[in-house]
C-alpha positions in Angstrom: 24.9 94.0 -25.5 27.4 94.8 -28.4 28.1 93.1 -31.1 30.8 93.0 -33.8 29.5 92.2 -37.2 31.3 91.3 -40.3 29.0 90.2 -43.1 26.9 87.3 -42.7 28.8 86.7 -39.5 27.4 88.6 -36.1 29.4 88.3 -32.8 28.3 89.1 -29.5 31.1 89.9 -26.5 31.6 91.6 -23.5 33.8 93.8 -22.1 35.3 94.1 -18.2 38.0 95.8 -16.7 40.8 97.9 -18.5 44.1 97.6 -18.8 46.4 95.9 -21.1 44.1 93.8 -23.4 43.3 89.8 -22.5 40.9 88.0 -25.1 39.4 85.3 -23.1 37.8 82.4 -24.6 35.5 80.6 -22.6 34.9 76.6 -22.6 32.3 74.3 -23.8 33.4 73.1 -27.0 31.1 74.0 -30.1 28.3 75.9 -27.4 31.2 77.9 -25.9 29.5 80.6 -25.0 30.3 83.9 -22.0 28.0 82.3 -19.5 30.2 79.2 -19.4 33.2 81.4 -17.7 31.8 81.1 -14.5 33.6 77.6 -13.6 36.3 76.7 -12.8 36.7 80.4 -12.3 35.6 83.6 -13.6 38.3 85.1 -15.8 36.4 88.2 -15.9 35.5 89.2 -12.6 39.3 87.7 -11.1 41.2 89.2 -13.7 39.7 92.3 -14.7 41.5 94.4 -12.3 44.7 94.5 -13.5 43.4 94.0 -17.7 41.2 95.2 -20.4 39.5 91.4 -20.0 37.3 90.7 -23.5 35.2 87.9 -24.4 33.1 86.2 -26.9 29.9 83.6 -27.6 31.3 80.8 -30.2 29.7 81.6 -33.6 26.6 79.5 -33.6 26.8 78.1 -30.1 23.6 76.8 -29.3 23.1 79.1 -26.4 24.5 81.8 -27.4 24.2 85.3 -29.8 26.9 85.1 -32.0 25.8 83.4 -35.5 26.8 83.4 -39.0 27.8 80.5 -41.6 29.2 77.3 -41.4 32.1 77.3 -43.2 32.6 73.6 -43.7 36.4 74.2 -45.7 37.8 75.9 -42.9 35.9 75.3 -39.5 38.8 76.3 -37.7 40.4 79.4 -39.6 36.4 80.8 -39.7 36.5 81.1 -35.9 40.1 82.5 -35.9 38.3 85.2 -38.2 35.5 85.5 -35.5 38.4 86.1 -32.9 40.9 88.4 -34.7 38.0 90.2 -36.6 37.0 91.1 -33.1 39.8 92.6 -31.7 40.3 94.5 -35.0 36.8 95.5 -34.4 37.9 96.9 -31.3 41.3 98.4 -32.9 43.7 96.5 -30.6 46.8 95.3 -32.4 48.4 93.4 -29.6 46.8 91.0 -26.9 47.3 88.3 -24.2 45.2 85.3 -24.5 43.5 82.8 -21.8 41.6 80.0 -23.4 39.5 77.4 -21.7 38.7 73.9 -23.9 38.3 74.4 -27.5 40.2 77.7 -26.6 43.4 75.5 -26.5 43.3 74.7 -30.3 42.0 78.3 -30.7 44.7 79.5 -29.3 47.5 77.1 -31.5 45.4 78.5 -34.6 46.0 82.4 -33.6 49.6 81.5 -33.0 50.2 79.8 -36.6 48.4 83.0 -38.3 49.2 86.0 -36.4 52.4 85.3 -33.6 53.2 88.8 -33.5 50.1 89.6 -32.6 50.3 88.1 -28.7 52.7 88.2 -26.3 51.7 85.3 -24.6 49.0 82.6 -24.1 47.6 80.2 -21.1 45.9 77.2 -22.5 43.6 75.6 -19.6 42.3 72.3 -19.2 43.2 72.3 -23.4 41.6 70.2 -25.8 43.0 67.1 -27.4 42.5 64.2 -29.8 43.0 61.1 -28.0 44.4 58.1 -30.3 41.6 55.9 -28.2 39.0 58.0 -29.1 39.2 59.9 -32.1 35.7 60.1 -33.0 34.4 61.2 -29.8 34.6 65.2 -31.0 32.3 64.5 -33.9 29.9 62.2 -32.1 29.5 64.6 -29.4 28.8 67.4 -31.5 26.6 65.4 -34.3 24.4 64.9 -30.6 24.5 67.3 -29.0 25.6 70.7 -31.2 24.3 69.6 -34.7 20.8 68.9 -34.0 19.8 71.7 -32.2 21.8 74.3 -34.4 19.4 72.5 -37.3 16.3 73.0 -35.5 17.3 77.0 -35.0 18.6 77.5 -38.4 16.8 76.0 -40.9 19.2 77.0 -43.8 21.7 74.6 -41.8 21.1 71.2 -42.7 22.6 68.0 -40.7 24.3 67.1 -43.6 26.4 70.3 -43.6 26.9 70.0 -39.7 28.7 66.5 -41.1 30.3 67.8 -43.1 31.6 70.5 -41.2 32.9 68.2 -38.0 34.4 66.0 -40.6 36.6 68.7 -41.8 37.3 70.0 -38.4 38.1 67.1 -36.1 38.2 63.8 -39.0 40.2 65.5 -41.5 43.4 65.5 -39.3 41.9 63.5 -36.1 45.5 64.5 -33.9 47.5 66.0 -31.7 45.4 69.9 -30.9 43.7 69.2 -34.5 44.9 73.2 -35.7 48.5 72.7 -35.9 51.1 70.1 -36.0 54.0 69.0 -33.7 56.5 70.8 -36.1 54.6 74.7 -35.6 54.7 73.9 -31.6 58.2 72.7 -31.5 59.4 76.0 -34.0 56.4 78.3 -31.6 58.7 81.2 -29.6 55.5 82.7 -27.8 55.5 81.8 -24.0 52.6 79.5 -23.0 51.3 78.2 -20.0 49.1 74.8 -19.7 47.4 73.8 -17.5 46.4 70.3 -17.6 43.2 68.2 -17.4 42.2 64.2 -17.5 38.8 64.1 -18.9 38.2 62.2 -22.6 37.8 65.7 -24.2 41.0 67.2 -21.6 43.7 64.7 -22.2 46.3 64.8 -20.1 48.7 63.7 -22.4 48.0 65.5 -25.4 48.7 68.8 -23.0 52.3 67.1 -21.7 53.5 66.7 -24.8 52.7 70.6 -26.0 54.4 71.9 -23.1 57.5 70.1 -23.9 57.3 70.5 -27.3 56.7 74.5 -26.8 60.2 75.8 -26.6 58.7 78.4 -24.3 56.0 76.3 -22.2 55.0 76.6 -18.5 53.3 74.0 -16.7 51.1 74.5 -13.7 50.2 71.8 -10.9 48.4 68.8 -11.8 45.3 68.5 -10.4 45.2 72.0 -10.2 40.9 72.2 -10.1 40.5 69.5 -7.7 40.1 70.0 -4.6 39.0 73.1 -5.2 41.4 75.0 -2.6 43.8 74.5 -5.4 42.4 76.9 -8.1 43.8 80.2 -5.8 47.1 79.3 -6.6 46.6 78.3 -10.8 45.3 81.5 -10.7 48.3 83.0 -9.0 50.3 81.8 -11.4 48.3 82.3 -14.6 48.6 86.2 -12.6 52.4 86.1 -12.2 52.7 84.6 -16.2 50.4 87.0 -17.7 52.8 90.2 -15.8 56.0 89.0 -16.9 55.2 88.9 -20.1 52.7 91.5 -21.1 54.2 94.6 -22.6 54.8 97.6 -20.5 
């Protein structure tokens, strides 16, 4: 099991296929973690023939082996860190990105600090604030992420965990919470979305990035459901991914 360390911080990720290289970040919000990419598919084993496919547990994810500190002034940028420390780690310059979830906002944050870095993106089922709802990141995770991080981690108090979803998802409680309107509307990279409609998936919030996003595909929506329908998102998250990787 290898791991990429950097100080406190101590990420474990996996590896499959080779290729050009495609970060993958898997779903689940705060407890995103590698054995979450087996729904709605699995990046690794679909895509790995034709890329370098690499992939990551969430720092601290409650069942996972990455870990290291909370950060609570920069929640965000401190798993950007995570991500491009790991491909630094792994001395790849340039990389195509799939995110799943939280990967979504991940994925805005990599673009506003390091653009040149990826050729292109795909942001499925991406997460949003919903102006209904804007709490329900925070309460979920005081629930069900906070507590049980506590109980592991001593050092980690709930007071910190607070603190730390208040700066991440209460401190700008909109939009894809890394980056505003403005960076997505000015963002050259090619992206492809493809949408959800669950409270944490908004519909919406996903519409309005991909015609903000100069650049922005879209696929079909419902594109999970039925389930004969994720073949073809995947053939076209394929036919994305070629056209734009580097030769």
């Amino acid at each position: 099991m290898p791991f990429y360390e950097r100080g406190e911080v101590r990420i474990h990720y996996e590896e499959a296929g080779s290729g050009f290289p495609l970060l993958v970040l898997p779903g689940g919000g705060l407890n995103s973690t590698i054995a979450n990419l087996s729904t709605p598919f699995s990046p690794l084993e679909i895509l790995a023939d034709e890329y370098r496919c690499i992939t990551l547990d969430l720092r601290n994810a409650n069942a996972g082996q990455s870990t290291g500190p909370l950060e609570i002034e920069r929640p965000w940028d401190s798993y950007t860190d995570d991500h491009l420390g790991l491909m630094d780690h792994l001395g790849i310059e340039r990389f195509l990105v799939l995110g799943f979830c939280i990967g979504g906002p991940f994925i805005w944050n990599m673009l506003q600090r390091a653009a040149a870095r990826i050729p292109a993106a795909v942001l499925a089922q991406p997460s949003g604030s919903r102006p209904e709802m804007r709490d329900l990141f925070y309460e979920n995770n005081m629930a069900g992420w906070g507590p049980q991080l506590c109980a592991r981690r001593p050092e980690i108090t709930m007071a910190m965990v607070d603190a730390f979803l208040t700066q991440m998802y209460r401190s700008d409680p909109d939009f894809v919470f890394t980056v505003t309107r403005d960076f997505v509307r000015d963002c050259r990279t090619p992206v492809l979305i493809l949408p959800d409609e669950i409270p944490a998936h908004p519909y919406a919030v996903a519409m309005e990035a991909a015609m903000l996003a100069p650049n922005a595909q879209v696929s079909m929506y419902p594109w999970k459901d039925p389930k004969d329908r994720i073949p073809l998102a995947v053939r076209h998250i394929r036919s994305f991914l070629r056209a734009h990787r580097p030769a």
